[in-house]
PADO-768706 format. One record per residue (C-alpha): residue number from 1; x, y, z. Coordinates in steps of 0.001 Angstrom, whole numbers, plus 524288, in hexadecimal, padded with zeros to 5 digits. Layout:
residues N
NUM, X, Y, Z .
...
***
This chain:
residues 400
1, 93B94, D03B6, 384D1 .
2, 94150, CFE86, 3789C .
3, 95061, CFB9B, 37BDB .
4, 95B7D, CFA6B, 3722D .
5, 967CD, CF44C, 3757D .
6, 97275, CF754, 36C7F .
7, 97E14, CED35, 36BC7 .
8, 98774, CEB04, 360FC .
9, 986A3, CDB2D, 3642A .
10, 97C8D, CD42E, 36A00 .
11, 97A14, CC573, 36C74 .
12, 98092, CBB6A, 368E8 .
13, 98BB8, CC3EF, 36CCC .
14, 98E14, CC24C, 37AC6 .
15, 992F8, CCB8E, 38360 .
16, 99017, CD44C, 3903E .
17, 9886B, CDEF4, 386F1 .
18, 980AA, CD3F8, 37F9D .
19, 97B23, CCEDB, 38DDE .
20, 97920, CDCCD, 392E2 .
21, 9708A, CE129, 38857 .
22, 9683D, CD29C, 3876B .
23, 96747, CD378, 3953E .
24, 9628C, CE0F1, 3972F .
25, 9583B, CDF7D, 389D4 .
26, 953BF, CD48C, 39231 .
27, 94F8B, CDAF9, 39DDB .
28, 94ACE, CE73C, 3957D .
29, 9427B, CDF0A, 38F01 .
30, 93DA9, CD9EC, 39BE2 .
31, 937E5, CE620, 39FA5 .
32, 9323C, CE90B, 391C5 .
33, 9397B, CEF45, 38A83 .
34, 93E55, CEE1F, 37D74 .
35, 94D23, CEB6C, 37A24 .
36, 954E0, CEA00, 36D88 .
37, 962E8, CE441, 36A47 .
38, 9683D, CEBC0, 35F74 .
39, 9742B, CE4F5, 35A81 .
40, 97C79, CE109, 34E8C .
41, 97EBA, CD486, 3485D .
42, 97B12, CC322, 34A71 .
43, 96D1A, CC7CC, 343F4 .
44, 96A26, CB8FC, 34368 .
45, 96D1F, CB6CC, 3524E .
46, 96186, CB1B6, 35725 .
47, 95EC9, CBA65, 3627E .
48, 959CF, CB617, 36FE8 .
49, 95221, CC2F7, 370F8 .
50, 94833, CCB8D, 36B79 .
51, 94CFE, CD981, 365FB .
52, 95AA4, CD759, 361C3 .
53, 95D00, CE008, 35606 .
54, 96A4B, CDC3C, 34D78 .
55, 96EDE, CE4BB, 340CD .
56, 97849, CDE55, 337BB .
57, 9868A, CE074, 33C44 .
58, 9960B, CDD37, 338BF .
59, 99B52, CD337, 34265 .
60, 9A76D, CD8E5, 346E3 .
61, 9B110, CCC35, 346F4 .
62, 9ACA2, CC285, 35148 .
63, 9A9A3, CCA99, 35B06 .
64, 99A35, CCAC9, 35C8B .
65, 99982, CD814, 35805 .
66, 99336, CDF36, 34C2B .
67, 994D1, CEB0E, 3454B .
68, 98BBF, CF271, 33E12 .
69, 98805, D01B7, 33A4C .
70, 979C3, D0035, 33C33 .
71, 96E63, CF9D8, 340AE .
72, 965CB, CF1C9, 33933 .
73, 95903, CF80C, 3345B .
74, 94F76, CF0DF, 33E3F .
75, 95949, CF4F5, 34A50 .
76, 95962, D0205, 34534 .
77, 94AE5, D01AD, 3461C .
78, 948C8, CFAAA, 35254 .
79, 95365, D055C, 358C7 .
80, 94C28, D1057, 355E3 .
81, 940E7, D0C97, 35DE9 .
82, 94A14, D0A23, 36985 .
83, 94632, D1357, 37687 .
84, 95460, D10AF, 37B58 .
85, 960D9, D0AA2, 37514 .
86, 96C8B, D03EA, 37DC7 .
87, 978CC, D038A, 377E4 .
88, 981C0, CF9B5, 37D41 .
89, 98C95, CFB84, 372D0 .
90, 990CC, D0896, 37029 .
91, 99830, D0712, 36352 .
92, 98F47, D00CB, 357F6 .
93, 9823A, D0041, 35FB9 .
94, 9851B, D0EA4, 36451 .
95, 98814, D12B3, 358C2 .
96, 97C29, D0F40, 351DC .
97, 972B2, D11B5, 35C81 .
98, 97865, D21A1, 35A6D .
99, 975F8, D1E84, 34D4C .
100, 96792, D1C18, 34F71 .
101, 9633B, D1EAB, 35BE3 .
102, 96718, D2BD1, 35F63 .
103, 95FC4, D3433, 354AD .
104, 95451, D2C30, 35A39 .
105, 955E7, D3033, 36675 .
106, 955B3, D22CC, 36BEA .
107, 95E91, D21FA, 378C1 .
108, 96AB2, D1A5D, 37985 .
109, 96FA3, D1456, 38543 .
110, 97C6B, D1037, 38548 .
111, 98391, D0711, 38DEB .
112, 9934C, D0433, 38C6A .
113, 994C1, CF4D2, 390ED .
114, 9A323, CF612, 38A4D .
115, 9B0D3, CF949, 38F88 .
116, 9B3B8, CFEB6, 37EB5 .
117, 9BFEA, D032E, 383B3 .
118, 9C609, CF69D, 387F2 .
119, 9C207, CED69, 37E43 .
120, 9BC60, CF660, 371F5 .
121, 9C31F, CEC63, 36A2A .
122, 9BAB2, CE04E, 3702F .
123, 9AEF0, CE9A8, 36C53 .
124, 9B198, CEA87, 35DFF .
125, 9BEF8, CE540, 35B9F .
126, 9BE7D, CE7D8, 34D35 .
127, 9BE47, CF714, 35065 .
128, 9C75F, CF93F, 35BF4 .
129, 9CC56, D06DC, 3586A .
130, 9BDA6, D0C31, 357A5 .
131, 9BA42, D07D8, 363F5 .
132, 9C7F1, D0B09, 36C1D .
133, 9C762, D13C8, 37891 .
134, 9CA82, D1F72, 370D0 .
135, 9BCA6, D1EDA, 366FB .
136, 9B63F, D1950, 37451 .
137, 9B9F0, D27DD, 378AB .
138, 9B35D, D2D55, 36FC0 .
139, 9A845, D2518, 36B2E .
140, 9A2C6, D2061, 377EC .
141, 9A0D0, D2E58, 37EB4 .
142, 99A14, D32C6, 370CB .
143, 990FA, D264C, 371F2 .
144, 98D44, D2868, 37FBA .
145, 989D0, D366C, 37D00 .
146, 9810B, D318A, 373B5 .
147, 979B5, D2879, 37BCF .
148, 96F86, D2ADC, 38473 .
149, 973F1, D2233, 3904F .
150, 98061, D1CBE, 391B8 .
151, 98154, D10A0, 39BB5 .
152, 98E58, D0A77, 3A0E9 .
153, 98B2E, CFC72, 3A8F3 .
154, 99552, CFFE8, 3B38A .
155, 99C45, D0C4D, 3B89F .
156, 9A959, D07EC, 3B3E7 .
157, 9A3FB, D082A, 3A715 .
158, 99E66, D1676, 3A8C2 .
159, 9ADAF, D1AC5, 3AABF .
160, 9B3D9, D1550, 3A042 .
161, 9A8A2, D1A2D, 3979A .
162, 9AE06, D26EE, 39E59 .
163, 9BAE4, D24DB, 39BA3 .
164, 9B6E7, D235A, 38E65 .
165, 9B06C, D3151, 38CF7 .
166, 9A321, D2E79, 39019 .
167, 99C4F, D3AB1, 396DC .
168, 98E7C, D37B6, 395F9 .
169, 9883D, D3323, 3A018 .
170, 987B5, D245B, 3A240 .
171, 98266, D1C88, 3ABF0 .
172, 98562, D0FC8, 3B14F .
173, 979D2, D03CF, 3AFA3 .
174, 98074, CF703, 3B327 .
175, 97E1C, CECA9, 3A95C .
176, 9743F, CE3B6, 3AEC0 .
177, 97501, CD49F, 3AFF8 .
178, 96AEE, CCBA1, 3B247 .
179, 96D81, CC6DF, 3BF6B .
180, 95EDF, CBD16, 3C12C .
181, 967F1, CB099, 3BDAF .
182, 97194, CB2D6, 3C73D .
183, 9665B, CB38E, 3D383 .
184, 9642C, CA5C6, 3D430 .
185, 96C50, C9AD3, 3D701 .
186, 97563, C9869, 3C9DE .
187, 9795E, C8922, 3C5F3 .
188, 988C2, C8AC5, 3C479 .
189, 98DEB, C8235, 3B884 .
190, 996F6, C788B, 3BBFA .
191, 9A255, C79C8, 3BE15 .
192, 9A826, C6D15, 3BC32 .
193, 9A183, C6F89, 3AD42 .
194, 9ACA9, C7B16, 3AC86 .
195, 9B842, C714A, 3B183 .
196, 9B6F9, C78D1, 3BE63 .
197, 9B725, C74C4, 3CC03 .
198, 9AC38, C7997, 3D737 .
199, 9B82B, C7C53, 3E059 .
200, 9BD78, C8662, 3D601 .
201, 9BBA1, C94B3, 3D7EC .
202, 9B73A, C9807, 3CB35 .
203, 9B85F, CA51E, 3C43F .
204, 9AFE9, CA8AD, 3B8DF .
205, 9B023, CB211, 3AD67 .
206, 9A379, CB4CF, 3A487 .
207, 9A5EA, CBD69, 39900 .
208, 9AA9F, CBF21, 38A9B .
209, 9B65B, CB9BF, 389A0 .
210, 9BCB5, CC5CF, 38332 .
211, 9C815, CCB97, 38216 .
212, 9C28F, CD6D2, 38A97 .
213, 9C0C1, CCDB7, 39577 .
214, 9CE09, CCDB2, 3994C .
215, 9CDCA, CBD65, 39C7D .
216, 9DA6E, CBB73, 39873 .
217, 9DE12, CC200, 3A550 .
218, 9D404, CBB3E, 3AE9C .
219, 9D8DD, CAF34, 3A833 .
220, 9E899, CB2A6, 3ABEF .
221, 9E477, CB6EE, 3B9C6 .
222, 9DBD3, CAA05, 3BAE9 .
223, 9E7DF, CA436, 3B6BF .
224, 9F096, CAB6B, 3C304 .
225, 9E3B8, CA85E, 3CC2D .
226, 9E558, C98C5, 3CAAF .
227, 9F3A0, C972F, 3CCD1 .
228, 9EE32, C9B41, 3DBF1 .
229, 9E20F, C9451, 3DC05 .
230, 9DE67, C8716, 3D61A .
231, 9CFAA, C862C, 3D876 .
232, 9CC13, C91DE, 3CF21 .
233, 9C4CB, C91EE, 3BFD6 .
234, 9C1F7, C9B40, 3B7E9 .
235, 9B38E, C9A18, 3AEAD .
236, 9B568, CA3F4, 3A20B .
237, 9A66B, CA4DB, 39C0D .
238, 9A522, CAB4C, 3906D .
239, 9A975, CA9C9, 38262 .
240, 9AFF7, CB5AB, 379B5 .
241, 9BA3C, CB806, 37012 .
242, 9C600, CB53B, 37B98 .
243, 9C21C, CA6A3, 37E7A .
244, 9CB74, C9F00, 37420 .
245, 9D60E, CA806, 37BD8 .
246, 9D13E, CA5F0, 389D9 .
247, 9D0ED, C9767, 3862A .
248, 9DDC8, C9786, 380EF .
249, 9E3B0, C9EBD, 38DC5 .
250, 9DC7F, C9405, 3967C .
251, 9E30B, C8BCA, 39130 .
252, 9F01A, C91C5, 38EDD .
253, 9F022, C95C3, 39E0E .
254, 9EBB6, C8833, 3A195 .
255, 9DF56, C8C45, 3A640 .
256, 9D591, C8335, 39F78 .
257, 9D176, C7C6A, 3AD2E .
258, 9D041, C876F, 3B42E .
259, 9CA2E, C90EB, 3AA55 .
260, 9BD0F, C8E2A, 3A3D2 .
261, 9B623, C9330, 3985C .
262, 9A85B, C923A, 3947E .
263, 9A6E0, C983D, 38A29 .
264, 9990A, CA018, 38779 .
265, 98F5F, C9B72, 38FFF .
266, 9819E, C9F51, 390AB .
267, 97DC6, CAC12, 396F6 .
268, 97364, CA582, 3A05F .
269, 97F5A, C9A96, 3A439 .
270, 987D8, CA5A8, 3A84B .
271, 98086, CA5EC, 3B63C .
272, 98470, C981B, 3B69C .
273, 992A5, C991B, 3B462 .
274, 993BE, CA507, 3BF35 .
275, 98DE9, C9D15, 3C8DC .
276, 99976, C926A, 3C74F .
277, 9A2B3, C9C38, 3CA11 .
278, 9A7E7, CA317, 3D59F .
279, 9AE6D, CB0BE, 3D0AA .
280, 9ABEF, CB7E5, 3C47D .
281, 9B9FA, CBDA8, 3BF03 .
282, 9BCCA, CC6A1, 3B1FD .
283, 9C8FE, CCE26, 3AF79 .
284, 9C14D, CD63C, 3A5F8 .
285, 9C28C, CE72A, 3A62F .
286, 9B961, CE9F4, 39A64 .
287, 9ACE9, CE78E, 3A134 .
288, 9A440, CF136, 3A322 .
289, 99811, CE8DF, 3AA14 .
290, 99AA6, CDAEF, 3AB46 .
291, 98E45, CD4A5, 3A964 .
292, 995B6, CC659, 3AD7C .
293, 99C2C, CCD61, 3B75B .
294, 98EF1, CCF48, 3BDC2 .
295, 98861, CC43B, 3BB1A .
296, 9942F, CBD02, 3C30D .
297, 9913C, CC686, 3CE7E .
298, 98266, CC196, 3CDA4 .
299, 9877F, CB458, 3CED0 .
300, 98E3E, CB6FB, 3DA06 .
301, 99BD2, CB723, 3D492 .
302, 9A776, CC128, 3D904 .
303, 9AF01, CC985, 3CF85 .
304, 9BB0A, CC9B1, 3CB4D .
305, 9C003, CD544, 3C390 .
306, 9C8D8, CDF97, 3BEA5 .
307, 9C5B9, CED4F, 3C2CD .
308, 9BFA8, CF4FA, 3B4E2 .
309, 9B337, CFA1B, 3B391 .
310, 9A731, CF337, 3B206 .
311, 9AE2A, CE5CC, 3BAE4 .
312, 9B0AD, CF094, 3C6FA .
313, 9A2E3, CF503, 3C4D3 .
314, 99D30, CE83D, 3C9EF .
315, 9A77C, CE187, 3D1E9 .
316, 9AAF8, CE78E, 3E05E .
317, 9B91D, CE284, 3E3AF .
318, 9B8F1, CDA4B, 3EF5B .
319, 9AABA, CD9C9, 3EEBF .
320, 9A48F, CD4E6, 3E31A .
321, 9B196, CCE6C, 3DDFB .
322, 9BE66, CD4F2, 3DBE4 .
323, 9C3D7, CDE94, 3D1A2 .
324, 9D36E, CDDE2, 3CDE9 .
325, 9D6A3, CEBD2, 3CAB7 .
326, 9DDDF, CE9C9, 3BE2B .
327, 9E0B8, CE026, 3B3C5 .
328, 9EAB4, CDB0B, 3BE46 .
329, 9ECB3, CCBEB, 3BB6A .
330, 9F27F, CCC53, 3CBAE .
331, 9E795, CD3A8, 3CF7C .
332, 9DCC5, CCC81, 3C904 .
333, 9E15A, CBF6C, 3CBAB .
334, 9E3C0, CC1D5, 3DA41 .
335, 9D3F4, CC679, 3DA84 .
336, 9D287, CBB03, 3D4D7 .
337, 9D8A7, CB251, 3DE08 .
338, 9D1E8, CB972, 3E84D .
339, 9C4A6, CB410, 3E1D9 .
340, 9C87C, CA695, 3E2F4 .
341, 9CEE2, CA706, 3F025 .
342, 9C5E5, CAEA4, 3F784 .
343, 9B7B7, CA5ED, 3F7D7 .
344, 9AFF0, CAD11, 402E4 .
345, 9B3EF, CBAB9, 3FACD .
346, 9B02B, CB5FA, 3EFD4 .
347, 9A36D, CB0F1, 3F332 .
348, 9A0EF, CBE9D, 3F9B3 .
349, 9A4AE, CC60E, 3ED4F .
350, 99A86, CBD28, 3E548 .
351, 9912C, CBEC6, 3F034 .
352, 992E1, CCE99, 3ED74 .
353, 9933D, CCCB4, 3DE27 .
354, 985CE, CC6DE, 3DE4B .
355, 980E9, CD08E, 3E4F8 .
356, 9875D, CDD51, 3DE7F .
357, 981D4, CD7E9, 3D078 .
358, 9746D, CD9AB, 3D2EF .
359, 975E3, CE8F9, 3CFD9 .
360, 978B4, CE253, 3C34D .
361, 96AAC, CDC41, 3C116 .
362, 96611, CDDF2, 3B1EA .
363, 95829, CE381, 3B912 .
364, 95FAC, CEE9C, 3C003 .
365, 96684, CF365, 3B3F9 .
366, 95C21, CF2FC, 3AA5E .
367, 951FE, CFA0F, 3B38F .
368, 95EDF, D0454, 3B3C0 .
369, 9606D, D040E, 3A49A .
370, 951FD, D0580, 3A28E .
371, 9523F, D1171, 3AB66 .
372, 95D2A, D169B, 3A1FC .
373, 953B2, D1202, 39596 .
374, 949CC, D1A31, 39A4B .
375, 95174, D25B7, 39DEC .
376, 95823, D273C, 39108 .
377, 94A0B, D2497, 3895A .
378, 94454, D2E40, 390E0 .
379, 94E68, D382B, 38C2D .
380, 94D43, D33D5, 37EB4 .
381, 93F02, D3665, 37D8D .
382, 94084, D43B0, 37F87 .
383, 948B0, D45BC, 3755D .
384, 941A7, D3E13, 36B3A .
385, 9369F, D48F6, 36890 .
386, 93FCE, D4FB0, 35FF7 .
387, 93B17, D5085, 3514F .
388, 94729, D495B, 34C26 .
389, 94674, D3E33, 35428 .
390, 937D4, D3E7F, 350CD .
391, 937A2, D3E28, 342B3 .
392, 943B9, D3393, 344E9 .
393, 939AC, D2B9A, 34D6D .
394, 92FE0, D2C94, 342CF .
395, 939B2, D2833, 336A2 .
396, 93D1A, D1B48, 340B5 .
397, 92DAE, D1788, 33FCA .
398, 92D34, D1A74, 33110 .
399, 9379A, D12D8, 32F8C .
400, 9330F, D0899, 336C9 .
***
């Protein structure tokens, strides 16, 4: 099949969406097929990979993104020929794939990574009132209508699309994560490198560092958790748009030797980093599938997090790690403590963790999502014999 992945930003940008789509083209590619990256904007990035298609776009402040009303003339070519399209951002990239995919008759799958209704601004902060719950009301049930396939990565997800007015049918594929480098023994870094002792129980965090991510709060209740306990650390990895402010609250808080950043590290040190640490904490609610989240189950790490969907999804309270039940700075931090106090339980929960991810594994999913690929083709063909969508075919090779 040739694959098209629609994404309104694409590499360098870094984010949950970015690794989800290069991981899955990846594997598709593994098993022969063709996949495309249909983007906007950094034309002169030098790209990594083979079939990344960029049209011209307006950088939208400093925020990675790109806005534009079309695609260039070799995407538009390239996405006519497409068996299948995947859009992975429903407002620009769906847009346009409407725009020139559906006369075609060229199925669109559609999966929703995003929690748009708490942090639509994050999204596209230049164009808040567009994107509020209200026009998510009405524009996301109109989109999904339109699509041939809509996917959500987690059943949390399914409910607030729901809740949102989507009636079509949708069905839940998780996002997969490549799980291979976590099945051998890892090398932790050093810990002494960080300004860390072995004895300390260390708690990590791998992520953007957002304002979505809600560290402000894991940072106060890390701040309630050590007045108890001395021999605890806390490793932030990541970089984003909040780490000037995170730094400046370390610091303000008197934190600095207990907290750690690192800054962006590379994706294939991540492993590394997880296997230093002995819990895996975020006090985020606008995930929807935690690809971190996982990948710290893999590596053997328990959960800690507050109830929302996507983060109940994954962790089992008590057995994979443990879930506060609100944005509670008591409740959380007391979970917390329980983490650092309670070794043999802990141990267990990571024990469980490792093993609960594997439903995760990128080769499960994308034998599921190919399934879906087929299915939706399949349907498609049947409706391309129409003379319309022949004589369209037939101006798409002229004009070729």
């Amino acid at each position: 099949m040739r694959i098209g992945m629609m994404a309104d930003v694409y590499k360098p940008h870094v984010s949950g969406i970015t690794n989800y789509i290069s991981l899955n083209k990846r594997h598709l590619e593994s098993q022969g097929h063709e996949v495309f990256v249909f983007t906007f904007g950094n034309e002169d990035y030098p790209d990594d990979e083979t079939n990344v298609i960029r049209s011209p776009g307006l950088p939208l402040l400093d925020t990675g993104y790109y806005f534009s009303f079309r695609y260039g003339p070799r995407a538009r070519r390239l996405l006519h020929t497409m068996d299948v399209v995947h859009v992975h951002h429903p407002f620009l990239s769906g847009s346009l794939v409407l725009r020139y995919c559906r006369p075609r008759l060229i199925p669109v799958v559609f999966t929703n990574h995003t929690r748009y209704d708490l942090y639509a601004q994050a999204y596209l902060p230049v164009l808040p009132d567009m994107i509020g719950e209200t026009a998510l009301e009405a524009y996301l049930p109109f989109f999904c209508r339109a699509c041939d396939l809509v996917i959500s990565p987690s059943s949390g997800m399914r409910d607030v699309l729901r809740r949102l007015g989507v009636t079509t049918a949708i069905e839940v594929v998780p996002n997969g994560v490549d799980l291979s480098p976590y099945r051998t023994k890892i090398e932790p870094v050093d810990r002494s490198r960080l300004g860390l002792d072995q004895h300390t129980v260390l708690m990590i965090y791998v992520g953007r560092l957002g304002p979505e991510k809600n560290l402000p709060f894991l940072l106060r209740s890390f701040a309630g958790l050590i007045q108890a306990y001395d021999r605890v650390g806390l490793l932030i990895v990541g970089d984003g748009p909040e780490r000037e402010n995170l730094e400046d609250r370390i610091h303000r808080m008197g934190l600095q030797d207990r907290v750690k950043l690192t800054g962006m590290v590379a994706y294939t040190d991540v492993p590394h980093y997880l296997a230093a640490a002995d819990a895996f904490v975020t006090a985020s609610i606008t995930e929807v599938h935690p690809l971190s989240l996982i990948e710290a189950m893999a590596a053997g790490l328990p959960v800690l997090g507050i109830q929302s969907p996507g983060i109940e999804d994954i962790v089992e309270d008590g057995v994979t790690g443990y879930l506060a039940q609100s944005e509670d700075l008591a409740a959380f931090t007391a979970k917390m403590a329980r983490l650092v106090a309670e070794d043999e339980k802990r141990r267990q929960m990571g024990c469980q963790a490792r093993l609960n991810a594997e439903k995760y594994d990128i080769e499960v999913t994308t034998k599921v999502m190919i399934g879906y690929y087929q299915q939706v083709v399949e349907q498609a063909s049947v409706r391309k014999h129409g003379f319309r969508t022949r004589m369209i075919r037939v101006f798409d090779q002229w004009r070729r």
